[in-house]
mmCIF file of the C-alpha atoms, coordinates in Angstrom:
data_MODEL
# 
_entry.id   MODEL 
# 
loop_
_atom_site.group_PDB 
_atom_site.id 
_atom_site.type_symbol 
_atom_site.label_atom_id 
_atom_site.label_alt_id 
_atom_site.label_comp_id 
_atom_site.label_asym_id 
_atom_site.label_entity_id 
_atom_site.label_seq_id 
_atom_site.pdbx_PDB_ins_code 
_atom_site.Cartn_x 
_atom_site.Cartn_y 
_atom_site.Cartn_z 
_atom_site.occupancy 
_atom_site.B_iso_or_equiv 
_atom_site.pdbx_formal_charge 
_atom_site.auth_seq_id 
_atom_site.auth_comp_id 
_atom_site.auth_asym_id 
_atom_site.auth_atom_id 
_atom_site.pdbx_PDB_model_num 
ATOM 1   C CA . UNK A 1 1   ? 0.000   0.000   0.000   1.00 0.00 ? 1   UNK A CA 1 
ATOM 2   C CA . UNK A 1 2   ? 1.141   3.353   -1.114  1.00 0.00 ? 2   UNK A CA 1 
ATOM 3   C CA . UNK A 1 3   ? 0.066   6.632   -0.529  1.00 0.00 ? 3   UNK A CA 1 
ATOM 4   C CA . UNK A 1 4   ? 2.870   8.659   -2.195  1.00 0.00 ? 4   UNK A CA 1 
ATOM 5   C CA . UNK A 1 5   ? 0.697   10.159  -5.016  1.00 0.00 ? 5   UNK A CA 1 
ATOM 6   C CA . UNK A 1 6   ? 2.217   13.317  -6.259  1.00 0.00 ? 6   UNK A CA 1 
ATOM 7   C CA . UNK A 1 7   ? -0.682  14.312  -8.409  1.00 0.00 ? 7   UNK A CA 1 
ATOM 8   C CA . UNK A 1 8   ? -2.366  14.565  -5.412  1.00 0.00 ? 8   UNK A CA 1 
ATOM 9   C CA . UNK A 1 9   ? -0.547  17.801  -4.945  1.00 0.00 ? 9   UNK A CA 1 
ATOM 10  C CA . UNK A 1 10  ? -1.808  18.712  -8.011  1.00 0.00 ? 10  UNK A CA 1 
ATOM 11  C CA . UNK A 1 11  ? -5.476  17.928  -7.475  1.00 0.00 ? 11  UNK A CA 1 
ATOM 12  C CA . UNK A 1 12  ? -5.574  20.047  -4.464  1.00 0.00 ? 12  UNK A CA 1 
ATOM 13  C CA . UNK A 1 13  ? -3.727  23.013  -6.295  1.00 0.00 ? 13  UNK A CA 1 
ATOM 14  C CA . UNK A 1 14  ? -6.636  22.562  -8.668  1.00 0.00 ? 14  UNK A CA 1 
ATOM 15  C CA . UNK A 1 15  ? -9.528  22.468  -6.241  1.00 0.00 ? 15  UNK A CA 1 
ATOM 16  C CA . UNK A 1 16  ? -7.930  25.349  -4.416  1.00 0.00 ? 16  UNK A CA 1 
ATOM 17  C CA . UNK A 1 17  ? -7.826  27.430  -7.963  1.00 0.00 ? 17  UNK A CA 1 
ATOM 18  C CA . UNK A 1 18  ? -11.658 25.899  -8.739  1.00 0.00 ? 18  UNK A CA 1 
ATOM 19  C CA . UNK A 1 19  ? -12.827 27.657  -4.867  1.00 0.00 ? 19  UNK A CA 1 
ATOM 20  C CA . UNK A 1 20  ? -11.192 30.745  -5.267  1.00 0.00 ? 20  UNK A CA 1 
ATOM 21  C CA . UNK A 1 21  ? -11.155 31.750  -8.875  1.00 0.00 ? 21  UNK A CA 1 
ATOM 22  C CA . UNK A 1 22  ? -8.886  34.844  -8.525  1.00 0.00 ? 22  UNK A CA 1 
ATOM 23  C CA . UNK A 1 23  ? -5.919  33.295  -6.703  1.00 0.00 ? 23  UNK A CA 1 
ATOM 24  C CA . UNK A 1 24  ? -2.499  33.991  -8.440  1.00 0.00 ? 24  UNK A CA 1 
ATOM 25  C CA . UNK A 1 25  ? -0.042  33.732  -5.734  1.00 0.00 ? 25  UNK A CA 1 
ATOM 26  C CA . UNK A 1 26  ? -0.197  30.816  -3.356  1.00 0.00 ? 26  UNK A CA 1 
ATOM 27  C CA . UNK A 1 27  ? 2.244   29.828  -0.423  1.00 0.00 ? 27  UNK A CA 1 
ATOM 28  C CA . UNK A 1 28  ? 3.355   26.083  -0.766  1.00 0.00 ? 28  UNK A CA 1 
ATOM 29  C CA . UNK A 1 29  ? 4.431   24.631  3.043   1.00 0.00 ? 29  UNK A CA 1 
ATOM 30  C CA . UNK A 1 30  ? 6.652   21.770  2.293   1.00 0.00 ? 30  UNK A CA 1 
ATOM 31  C CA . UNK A 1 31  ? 8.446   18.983  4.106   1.00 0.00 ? 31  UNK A CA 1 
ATOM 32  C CA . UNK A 1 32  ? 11.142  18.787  1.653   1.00 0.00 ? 32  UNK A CA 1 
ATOM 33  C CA . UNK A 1 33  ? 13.800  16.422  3.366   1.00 0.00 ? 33  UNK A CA 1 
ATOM 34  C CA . UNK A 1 34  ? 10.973  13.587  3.001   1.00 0.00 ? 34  UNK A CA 1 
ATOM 35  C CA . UNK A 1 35  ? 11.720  12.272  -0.311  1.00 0.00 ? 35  UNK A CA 1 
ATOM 36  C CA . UNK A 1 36  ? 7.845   12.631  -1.757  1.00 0.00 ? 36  UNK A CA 1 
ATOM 37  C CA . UNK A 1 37  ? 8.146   16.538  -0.896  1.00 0.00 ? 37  UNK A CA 1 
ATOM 38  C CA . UNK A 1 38  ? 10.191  17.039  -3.773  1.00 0.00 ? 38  UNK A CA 1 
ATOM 39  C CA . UNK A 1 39  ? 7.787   14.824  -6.407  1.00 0.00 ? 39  UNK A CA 1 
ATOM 40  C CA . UNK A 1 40  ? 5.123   16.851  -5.184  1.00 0.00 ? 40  UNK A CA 1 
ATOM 41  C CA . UNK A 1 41  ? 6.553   20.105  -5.193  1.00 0.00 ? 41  UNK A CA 1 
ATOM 42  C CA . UNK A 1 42  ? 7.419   19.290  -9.260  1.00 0.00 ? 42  UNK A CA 1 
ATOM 43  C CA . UNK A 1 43  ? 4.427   18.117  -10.119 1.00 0.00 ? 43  UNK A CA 1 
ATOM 44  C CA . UNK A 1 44  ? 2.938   21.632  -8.633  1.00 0.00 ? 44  UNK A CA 1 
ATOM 45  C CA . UNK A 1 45  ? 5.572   23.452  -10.343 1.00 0.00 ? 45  UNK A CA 1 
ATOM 46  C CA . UNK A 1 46  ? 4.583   22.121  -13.597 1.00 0.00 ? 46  UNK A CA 1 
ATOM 47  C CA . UNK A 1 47  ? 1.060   22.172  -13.111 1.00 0.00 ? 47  UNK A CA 1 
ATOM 48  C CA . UNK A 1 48  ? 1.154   26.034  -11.612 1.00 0.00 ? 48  UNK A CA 1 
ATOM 49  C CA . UNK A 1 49  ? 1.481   27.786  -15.583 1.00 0.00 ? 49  UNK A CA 1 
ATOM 50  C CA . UNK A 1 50  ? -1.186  26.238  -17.110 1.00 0.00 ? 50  UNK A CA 1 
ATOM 51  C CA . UNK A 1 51  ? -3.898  26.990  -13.606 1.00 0.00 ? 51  UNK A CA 1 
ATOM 52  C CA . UNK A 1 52  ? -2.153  30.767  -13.738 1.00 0.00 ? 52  UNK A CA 1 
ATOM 53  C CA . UNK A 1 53  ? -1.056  30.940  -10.295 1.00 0.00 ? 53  UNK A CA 1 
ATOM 54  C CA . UNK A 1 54  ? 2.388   31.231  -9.041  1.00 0.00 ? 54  UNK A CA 1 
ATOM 55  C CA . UNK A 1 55  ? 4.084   29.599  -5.801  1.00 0.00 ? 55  UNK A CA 1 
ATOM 56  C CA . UNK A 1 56  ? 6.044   30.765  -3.443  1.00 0.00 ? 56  UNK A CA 1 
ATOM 57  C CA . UNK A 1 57  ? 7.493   27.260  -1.774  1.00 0.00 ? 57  UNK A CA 1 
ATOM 58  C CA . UNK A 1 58  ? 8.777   27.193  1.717   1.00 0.00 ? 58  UNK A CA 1 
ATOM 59  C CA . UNK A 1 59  ? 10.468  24.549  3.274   1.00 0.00 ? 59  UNK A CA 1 
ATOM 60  C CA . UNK A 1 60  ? 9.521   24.045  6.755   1.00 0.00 ? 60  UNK A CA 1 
ATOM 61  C CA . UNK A 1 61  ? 11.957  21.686  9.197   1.00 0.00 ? 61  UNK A CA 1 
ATOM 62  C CA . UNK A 1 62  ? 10.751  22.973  12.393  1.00 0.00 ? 62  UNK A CA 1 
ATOM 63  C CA . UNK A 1 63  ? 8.062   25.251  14.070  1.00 0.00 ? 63  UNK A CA 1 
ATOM 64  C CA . UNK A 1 64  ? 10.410  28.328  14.004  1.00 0.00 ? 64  UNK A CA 1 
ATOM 65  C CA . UNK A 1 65  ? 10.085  27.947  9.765   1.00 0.00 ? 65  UNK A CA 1 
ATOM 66  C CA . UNK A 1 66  ? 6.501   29.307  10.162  1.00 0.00 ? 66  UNK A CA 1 
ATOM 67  C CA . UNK A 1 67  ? 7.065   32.920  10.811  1.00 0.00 ? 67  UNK A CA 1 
ATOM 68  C CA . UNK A 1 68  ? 9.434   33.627  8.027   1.00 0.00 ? 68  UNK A CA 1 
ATOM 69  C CA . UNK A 1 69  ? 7.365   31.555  5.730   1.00 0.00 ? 69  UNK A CA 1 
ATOM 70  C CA . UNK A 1 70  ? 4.192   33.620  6.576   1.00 0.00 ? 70  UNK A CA 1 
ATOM 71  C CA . UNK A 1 71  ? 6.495   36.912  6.536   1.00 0.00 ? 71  UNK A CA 1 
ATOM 72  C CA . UNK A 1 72  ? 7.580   36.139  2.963   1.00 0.00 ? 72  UNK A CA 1 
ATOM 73  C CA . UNK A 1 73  ? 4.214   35.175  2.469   1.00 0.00 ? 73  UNK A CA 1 
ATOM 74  C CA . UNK A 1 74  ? 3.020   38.906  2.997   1.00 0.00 ? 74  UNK A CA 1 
ATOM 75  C CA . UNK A 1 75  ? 5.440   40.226  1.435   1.00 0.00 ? 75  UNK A CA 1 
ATOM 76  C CA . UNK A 1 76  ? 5.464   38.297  -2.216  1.00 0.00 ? 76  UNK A CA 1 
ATOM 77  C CA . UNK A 1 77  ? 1.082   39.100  -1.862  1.00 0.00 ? 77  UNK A CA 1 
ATOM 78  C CA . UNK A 1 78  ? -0.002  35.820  -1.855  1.00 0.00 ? 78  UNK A CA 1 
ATOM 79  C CA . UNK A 1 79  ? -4.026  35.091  -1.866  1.00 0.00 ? 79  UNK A CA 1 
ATOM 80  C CA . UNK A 1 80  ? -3.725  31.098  -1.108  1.00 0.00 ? 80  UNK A CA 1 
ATOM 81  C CA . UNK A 1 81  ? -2.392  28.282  1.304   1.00 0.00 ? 81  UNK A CA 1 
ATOM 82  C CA . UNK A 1 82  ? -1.221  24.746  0.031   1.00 0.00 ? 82  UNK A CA 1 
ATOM 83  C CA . UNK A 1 83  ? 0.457   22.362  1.879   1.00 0.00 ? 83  UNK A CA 1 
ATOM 84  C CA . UNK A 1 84  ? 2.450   19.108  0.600   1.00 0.00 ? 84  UNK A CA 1 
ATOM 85  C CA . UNK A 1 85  ? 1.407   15.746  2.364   1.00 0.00 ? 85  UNK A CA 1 
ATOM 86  C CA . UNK A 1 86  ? 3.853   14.722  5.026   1.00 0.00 ? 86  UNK A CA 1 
ATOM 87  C CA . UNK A 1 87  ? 2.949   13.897  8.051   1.00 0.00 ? 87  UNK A CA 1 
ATOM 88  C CA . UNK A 1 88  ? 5.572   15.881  9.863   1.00 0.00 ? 88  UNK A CA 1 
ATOM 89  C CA . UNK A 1 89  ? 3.678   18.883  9.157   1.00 0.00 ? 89  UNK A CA 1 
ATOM 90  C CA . UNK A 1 90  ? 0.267   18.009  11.064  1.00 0.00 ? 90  UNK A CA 1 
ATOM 91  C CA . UNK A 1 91  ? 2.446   18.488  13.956  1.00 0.00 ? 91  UNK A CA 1 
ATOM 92  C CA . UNK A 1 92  ? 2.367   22.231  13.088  1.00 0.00 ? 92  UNK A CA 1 
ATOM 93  C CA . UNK A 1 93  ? -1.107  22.368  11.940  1.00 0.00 ? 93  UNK A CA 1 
ATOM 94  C CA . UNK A 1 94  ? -2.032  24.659  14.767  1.00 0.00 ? 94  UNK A CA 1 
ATOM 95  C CA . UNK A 1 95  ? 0.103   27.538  13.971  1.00 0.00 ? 95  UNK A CA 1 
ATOM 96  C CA . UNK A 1 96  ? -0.193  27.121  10.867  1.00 0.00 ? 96  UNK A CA 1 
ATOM 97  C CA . UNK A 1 97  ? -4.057  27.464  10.514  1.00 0.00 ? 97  UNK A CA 1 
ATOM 98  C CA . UNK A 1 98  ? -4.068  30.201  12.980  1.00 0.00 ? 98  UNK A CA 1 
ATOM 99  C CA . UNK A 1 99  ? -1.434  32.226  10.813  1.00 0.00 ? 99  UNK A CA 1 
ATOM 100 C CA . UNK A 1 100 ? -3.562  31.466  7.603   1.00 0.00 ? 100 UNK A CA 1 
ATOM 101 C CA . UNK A 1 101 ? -6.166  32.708  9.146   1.00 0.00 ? 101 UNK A CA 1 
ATOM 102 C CA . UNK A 1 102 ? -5.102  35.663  10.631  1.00 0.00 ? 102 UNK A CA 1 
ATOM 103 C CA . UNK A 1 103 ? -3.736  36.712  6.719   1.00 0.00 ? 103 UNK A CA 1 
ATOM 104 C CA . UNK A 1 104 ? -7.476  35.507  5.273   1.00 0.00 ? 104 UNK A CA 1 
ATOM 105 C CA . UNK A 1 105 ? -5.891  32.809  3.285   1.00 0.00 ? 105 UNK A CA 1 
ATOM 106 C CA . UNK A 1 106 ? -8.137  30.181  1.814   1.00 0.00 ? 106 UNK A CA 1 
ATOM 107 C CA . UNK A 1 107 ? -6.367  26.927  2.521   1.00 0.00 ? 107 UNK A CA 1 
ATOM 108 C CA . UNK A 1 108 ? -6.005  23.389  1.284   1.00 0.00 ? 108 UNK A CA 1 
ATOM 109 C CA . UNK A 1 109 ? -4.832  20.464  3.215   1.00 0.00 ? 109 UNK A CA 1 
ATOM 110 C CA . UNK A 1 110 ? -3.684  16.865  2.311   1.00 0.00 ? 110 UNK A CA 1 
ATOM 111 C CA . UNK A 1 111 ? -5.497  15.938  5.802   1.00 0.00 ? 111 UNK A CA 1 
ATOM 112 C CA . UNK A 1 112 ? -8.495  16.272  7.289   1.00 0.00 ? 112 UNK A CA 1 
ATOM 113 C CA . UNK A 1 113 ? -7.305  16.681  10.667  1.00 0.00 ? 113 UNK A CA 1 
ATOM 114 C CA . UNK A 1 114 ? -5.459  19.333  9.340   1.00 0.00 ? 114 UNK A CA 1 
ATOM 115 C CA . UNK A 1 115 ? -8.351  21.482  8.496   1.00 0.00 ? 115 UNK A CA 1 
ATOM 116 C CA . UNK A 1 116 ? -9.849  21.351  11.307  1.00 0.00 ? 116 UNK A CA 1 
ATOM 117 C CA . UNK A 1 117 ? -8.610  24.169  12.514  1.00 0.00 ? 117 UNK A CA 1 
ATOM 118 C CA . UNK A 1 118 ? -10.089 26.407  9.812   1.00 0.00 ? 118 UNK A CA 1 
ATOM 119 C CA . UNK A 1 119 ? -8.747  25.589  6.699   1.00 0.00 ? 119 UNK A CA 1 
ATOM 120 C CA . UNK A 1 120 ? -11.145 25.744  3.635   1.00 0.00 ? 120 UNK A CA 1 
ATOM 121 C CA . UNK A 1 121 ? -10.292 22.375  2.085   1.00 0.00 ? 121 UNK A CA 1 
ATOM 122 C CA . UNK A 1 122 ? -8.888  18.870  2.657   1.00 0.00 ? 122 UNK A CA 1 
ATOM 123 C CA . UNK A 1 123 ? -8.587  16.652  0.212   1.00 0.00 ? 123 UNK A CA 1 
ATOM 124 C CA . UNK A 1 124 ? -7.456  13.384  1.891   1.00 0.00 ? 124 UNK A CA 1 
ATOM 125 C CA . UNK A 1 125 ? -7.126  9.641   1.844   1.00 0.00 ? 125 UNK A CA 1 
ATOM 126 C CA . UNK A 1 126 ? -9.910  7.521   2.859   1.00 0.00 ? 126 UNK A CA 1 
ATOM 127 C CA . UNK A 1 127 ? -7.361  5.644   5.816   1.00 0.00 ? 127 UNK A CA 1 
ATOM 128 C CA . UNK A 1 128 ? -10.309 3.247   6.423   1.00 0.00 ? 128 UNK A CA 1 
ATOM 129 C CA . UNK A 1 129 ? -10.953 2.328   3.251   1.00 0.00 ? 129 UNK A CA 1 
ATOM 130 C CA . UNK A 1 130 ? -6.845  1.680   2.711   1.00 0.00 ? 130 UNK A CA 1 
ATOM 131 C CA . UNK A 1 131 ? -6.902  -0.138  5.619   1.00 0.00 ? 131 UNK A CA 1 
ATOM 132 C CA . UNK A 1 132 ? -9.828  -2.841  4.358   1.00 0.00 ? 132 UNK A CA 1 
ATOM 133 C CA . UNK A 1 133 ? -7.493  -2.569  1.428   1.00 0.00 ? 133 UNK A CA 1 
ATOM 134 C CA . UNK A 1 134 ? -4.453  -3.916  3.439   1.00 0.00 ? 134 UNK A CA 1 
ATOM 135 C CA . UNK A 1 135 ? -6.384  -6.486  5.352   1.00 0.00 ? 135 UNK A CA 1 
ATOM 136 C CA . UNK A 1 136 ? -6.757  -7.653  1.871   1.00 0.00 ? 136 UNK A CA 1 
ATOM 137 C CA . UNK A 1 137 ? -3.984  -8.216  0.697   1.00 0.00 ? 137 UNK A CA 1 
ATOM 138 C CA . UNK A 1 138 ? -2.947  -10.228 4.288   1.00 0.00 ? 138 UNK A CA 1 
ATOM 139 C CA . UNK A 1 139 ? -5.914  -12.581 3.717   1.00 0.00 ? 139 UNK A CA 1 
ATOM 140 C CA . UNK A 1 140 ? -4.146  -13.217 0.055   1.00 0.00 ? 140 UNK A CA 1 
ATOM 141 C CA . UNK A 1 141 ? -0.728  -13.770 1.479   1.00 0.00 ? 141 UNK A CA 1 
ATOM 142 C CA . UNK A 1 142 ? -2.184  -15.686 4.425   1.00 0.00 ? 142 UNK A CA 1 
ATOM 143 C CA . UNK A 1 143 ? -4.089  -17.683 1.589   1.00 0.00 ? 143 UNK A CA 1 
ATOM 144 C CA . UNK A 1 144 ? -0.497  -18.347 0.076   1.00 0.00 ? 144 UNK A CA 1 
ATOM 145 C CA . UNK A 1 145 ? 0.109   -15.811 -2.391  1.00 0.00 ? 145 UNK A CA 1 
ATOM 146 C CA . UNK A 1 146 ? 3.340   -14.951 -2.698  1.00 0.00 ? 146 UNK A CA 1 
ATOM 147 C CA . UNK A 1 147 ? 3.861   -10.817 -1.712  1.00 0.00 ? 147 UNK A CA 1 
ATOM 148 C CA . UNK A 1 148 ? 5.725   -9.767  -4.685  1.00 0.00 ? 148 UNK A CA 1 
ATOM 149 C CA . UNK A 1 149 ? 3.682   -10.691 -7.177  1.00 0.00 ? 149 UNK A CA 1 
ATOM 150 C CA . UNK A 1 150 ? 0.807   -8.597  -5.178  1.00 0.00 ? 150 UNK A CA 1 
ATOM 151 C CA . UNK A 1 151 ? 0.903   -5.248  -7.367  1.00 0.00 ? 151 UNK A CA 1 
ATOM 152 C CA . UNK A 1 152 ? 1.386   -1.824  -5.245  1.00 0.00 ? 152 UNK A CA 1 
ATOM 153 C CA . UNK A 1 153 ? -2.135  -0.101  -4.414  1.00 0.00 ? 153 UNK A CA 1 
ATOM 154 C CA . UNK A 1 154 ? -2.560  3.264   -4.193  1.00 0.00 ? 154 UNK A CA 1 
ATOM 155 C CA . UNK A 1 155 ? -5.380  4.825   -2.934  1.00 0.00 ? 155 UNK A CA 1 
ATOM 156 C CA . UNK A 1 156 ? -8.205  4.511   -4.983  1.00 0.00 ? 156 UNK A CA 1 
ATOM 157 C CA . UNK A 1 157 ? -11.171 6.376   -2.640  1.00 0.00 ? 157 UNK A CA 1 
ATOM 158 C CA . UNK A 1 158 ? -10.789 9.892   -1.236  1.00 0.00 ? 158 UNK A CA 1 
ATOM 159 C CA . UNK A 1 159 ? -12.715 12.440  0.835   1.00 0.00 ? 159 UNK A CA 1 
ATOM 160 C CA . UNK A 1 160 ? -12.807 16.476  -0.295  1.00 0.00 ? 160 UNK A CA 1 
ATOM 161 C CA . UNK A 1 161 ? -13.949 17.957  2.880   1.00 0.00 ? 161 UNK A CA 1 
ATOM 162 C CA . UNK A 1 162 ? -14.557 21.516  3.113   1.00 0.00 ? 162 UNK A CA 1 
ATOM 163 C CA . UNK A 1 163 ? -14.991 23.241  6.565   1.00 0.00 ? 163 UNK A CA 1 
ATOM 164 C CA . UNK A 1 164 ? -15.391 26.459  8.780   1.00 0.00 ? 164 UNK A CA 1 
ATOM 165 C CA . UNK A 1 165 ? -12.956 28.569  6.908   1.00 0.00 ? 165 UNK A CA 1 
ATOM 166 C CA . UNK A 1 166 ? -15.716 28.876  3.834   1.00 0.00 ? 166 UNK A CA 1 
ATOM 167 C CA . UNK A 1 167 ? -17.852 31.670  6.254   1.00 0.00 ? 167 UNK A CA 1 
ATOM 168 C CA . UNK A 1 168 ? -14.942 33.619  7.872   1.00 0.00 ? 168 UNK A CA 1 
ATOM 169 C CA . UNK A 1 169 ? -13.426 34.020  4.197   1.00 0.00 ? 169 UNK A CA 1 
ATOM 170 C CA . UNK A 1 170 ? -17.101 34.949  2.443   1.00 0.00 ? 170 UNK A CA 1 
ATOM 171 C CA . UNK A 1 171 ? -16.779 31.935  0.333   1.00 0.00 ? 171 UNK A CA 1 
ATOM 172 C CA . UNK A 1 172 ? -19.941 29.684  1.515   1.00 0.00 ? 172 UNK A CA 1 
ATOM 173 C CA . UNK A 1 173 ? -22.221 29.548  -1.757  1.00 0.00 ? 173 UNK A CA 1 
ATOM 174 C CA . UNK A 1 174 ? -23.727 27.141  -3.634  1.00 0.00 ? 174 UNK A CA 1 
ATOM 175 C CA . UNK A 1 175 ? -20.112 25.631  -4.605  1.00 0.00 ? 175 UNK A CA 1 
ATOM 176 C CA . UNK A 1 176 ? -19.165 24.866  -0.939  1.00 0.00 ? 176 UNK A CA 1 
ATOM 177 C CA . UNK A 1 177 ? -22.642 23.691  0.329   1.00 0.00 ? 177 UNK A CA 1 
ATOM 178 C CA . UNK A 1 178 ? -22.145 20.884  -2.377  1.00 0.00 ? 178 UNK A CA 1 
ATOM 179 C CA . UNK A 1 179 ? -18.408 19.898  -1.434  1.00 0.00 ? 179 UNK A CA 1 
ATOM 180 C CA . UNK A 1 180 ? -19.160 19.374  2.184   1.00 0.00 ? 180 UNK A CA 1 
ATOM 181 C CA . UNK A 1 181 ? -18.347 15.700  2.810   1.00 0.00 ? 181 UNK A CA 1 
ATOM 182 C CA . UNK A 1 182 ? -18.043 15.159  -0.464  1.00 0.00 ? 182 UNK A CA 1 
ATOM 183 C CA . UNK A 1 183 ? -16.317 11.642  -1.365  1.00 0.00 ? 183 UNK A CA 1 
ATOM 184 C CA . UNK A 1 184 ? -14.804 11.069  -4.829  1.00 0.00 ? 184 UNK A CA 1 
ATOM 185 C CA . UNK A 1 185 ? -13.516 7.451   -6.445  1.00 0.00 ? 185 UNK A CA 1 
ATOM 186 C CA . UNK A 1 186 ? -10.682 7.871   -8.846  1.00 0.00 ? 186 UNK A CA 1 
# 
């Protein structure tokens, strides 16, 4: 089971564009030591020209990464939060929701849990759903199939969640009433 999926980068870059239309400058909050950072932060770089927006990538290693990331943030204008999926980062979740929304940035998460705190989207795995799917594949290698030959899964169901951060940024319409709790199957 896998759940490195760069173009999931990409699909939340995308949904962040599709919510707020005018975006052109967005902040990118990156774990880039963790070797899928760097996949994802290319496949956002090359999907960036053709949605019109421009990033602004930050890599964060610690807590004390935050202020200067948010500092640049103000200065370069941007209009828009994104943050790569690595699990490192949750840890920071917190401050970083409270400084997006102290700038009025609409924000999209690669976890739920993230959000939470405000942000306007997450677009996340469904973990119970890949966990079924790993039970799986130990009743097939308990049933004597042979692991390498089982082919790598990635996820296949995932949840767009939009939450609070849709009021305190004027964005609840139509659009957002629909997303909430959405699920979509790749």
């Amino acid at each position: 089971m896998s759940l490195m999926v760069p173009q999931l980068a990409v699909k939340r870059l995308e949904l962040l564009k599709e919510a707020v239309p005018k975006i052109s400058r967005i902040l990118v909050l990156s774990y880039l030591s963790d070797p899928i950072a760097p996949l994802q932060v290319a496949a956002l770089d090359k999907a960036a020209p053709s949605l019109g927006v421009t990033l602004l990538v930050r890599d964060i290693r610690s807590g004390a990464d935050l202020a200067p990331a948010f500092d640049a943030a103000i200065s370069e204008h941007v209009d828009g939060l994104l943050m790569t999926a690595e699990s490192v980062l949750v840890v920071h979740s917190p401050q970083i929701s409270d400084f997006a929304a102290r700038l009025k940035l609409p924000a999209v998460y690669p976890y739920a849990i993230q959000a939470e705190g405000g942000g306007l989207i997450a677009y996340d795995v469904n973990i119970p759903d890949l966990h079924r799917d790993a039970a799986l594949y130990v009743d097939k290698i308990l049933e004597g199939a042979n692991p390498s030959d089982l082919p790598i899964q990635q996820p296949a169901k995932l949840s767009l969640v939009n939450l609070k951060a849709a009021n305190a940024l004027g964005l609840r319409d139509r659009y957002f009433g629909r997303l909430n709790g959405l699920r979509i199957n790749l």
